[in-house]
C-alpha positions as CSV (number, residue, x, y, z in Angstrom):
1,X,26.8,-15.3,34.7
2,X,25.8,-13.0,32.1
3,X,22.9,-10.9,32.3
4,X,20.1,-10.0,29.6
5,X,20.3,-6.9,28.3
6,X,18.2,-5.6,24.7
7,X,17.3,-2.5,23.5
8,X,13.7,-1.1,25.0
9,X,12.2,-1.3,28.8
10,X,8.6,-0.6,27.5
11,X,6.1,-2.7,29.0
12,X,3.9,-5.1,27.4
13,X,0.1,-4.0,27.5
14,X,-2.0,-5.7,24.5
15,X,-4.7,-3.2,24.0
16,X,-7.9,-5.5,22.2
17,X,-9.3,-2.5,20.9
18,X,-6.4,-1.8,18.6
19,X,-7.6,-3.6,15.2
20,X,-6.2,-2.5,12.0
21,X,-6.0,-5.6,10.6
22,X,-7.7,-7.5,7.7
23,X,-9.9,-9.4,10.3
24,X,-7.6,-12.3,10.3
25,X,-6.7,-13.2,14.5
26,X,-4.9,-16.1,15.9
27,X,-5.7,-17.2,19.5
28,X,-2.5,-17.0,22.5
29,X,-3.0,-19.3,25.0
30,X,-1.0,-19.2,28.2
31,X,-0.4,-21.9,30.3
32,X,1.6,-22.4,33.5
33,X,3.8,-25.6,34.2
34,X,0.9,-28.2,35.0
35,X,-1.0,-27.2,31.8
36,X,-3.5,-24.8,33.2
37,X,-4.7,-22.2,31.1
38,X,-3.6,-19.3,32.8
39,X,-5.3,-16.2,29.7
40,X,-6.4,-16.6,26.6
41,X,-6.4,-13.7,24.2
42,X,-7.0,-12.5,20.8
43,X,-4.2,-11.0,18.7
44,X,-3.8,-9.4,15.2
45,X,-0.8,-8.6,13.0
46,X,-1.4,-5.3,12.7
47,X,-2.3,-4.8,16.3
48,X,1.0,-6.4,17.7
49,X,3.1,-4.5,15.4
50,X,2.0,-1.3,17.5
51,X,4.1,-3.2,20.9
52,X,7.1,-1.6,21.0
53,X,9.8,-4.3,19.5
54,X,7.4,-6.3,18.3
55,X,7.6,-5.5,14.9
56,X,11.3,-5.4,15.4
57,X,11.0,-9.2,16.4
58,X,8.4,-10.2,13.6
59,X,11.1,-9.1,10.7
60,X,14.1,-11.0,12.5
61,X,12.1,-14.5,13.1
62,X,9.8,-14.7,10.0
63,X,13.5,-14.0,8.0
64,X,14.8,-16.6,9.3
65,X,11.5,-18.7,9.3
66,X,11.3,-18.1,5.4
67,X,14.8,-19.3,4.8
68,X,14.0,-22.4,7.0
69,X,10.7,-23.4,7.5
70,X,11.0,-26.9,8.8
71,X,13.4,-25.8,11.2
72,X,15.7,-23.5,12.7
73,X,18.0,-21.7,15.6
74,X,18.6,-18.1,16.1
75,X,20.3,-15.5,18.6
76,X,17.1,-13.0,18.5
77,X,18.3,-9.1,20.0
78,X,20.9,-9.9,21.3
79,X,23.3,-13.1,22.0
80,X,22.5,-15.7,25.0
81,X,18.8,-14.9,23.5
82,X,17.9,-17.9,21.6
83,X,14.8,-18.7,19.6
84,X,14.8,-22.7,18.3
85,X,12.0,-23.8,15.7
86,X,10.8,-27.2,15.3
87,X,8.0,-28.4,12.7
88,X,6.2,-31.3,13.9
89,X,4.2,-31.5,10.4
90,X,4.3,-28.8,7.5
91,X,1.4,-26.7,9.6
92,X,2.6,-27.3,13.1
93,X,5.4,-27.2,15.3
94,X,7.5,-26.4,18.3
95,X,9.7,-23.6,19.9
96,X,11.2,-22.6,22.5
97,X,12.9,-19.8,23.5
98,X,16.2,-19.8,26.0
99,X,17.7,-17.1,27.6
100,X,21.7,-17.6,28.2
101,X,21.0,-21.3,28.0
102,X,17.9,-21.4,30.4
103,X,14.4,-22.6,29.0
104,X,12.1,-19.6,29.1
105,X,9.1,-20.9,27.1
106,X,8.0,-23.2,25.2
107,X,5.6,-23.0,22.5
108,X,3.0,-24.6,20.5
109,X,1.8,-23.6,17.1
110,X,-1.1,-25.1,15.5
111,X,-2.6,-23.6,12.2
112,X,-5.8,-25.1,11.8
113,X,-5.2,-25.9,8.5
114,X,-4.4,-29.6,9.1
115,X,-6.4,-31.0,12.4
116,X,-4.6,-34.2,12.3
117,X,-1.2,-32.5,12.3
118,X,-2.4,-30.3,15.3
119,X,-3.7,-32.6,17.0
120,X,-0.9,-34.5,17.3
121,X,1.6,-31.9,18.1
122,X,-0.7,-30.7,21.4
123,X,-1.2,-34.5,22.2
124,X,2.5,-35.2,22.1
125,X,3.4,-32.3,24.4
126,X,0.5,-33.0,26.8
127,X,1.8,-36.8,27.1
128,X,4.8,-35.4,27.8
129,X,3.6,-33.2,30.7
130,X,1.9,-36.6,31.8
131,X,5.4,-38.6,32.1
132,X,7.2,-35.2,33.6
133,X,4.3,-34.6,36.3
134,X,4.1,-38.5,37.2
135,X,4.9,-39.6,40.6
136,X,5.7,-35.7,41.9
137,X,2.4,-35.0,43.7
138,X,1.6,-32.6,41.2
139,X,-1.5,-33.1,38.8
140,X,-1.5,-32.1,34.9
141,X,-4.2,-30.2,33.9
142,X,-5.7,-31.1,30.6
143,X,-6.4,-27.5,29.2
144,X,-4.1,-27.6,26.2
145,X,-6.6,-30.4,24.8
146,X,-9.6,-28.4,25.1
147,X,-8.3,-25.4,23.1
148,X,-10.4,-25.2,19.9
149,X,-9.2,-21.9,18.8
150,X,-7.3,-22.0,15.5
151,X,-4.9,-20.5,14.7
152,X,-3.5,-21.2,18.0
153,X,0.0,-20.6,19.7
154,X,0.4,-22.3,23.4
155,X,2.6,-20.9,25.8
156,X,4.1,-22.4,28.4
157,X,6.8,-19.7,30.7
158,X,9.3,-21.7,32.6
159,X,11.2,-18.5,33.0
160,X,10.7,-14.7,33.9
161,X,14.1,-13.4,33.6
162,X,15.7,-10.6,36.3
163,X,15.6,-8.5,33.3
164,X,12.8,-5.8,32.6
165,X,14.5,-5.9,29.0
166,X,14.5,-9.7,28.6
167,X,11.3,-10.3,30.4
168,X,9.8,-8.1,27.5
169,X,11.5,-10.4,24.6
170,X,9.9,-13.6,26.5
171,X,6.5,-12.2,26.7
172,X,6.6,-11.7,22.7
173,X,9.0,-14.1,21.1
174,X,5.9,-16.4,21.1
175,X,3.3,-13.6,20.0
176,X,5.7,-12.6,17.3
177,X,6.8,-15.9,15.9
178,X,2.9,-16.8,15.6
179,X,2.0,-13.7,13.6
180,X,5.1,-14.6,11.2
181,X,4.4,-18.4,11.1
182,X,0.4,-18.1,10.6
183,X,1.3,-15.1,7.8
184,X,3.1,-17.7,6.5
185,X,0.3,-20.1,6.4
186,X,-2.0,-17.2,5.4
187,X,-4.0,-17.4,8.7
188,X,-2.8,-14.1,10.0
C-alpha cells in the first residue's frame, strides 16, 4: 500500500484573531459520522492563507474550480490525493476528498445565496445518513439541519490518515476549497 507523503509537517492551529480580511467570513462546520456537530468556527480568506499550505491549496483547487465549476476531479499535492467536486445547483454542491482511494471527508458547501438550492443539498445528504444509519443501532443526529450560518462548508472526516503530512491536507482541503468556491460566489 502506498503511503501519503506531501510537502510540510506544520500543524494546523486557526488563530481567530488573525483578521486581515475585508470582513467577509464563511462558517466550517465539523461533524462526525452520525451528524453531530463536533466545532463550529469562523474563517476568513485572508486569515487561512497565513496556514502553512493553505494558500498553496487555495491556488491549485479554485484553478481548477474556475476551469470547471459544475464539476470536477483532481490529484491535489501529490498523487493518491484526490479532491472530487460535485455541484448540486449553481450555489451548492458536494466534495469529497480521498486519500489513495479511501474516503477522507466529505463536504458540504452552501452559499447562502440560493436557500432553496442549499437546502436541498444539506437535506439530501442528511436523508442519506438516515438510510446509512437505519437498522445499525446507531442514531443520526440532526445537526446539519440546524446550521443557519451562510456561507457554510460541512465537514464530515471518515478518515485521519497515518500521515502527519496527509492528516494536514484533510484538515484543509475543505477550508480551502470553501474560501475558493465562496470567492467565487463573492461571499468570501
Amino acid at each position: 500500500m502506498r503511503r501519503c507523503i506531501l510537502v510540510a509537517t506544520v500543524p494546523v492551529h486557526y488563530n481567530p484573531t488573525i483578521n486581515a480580511s475585508s470582513g467577509k467570513n464563511f462558517t466550517v462546520a465539523d461533524l462526525n459520522v452520525r451528524g453531530e456537530l463536533q466545532l463550529k468556527a469562523q474563517y476568513d480568506y485572508a486569515s487561512l492563507e497565513q496556514i502553512p499550505m493553505a494558500a498553496e491549496l487555495i491556488v491549485m483547487l479554485a484553478t481548477v474550480m474556475y476551469r470547471s465549476p459544475d464539476a470536477f476531479e483532481a490529484d491535489i499535492l501529490r498523487p493518491g490525493l484526490q479532491f472530487r467536486w460535485r455541484a448540486s445547483a449553481e450555489t451548492a454542491g458536494i466534495a469529497t476528498l480521498r486519500c489513495d482511494g479511501q474516503l477522507a471527508s466529505l463536504s458540504l458547501l452552501a452559499t447562502g445565496i440560493d436557500e432553496s438550492a442549499d437546502t436541498i443539498t444539506l437535506t439530501a445528504f442528511q436523508n442519506h445518513l438516515l438510510r446509512q444509519l437505519h437498522d445499525t443501532g446507531t442514531e443520526p443526529a440532526f445537526a446539519l439541519l440546524d446550521l443557519p450560518e451562510r456561507p457554510l462548508v460541512a465537514t464530515i472526516n471518515f478518515l485521519s490518515p497515518p500521515e502527519p503530512d496527509d492528516r494536514l491536507a484533510v484538515a484543509l482541503a475543505d477550508r480551502c476549497f470553501a474560501a475558493a468556491y465562496f470567492r467565487y460566489h463573492q461571499r468570501a
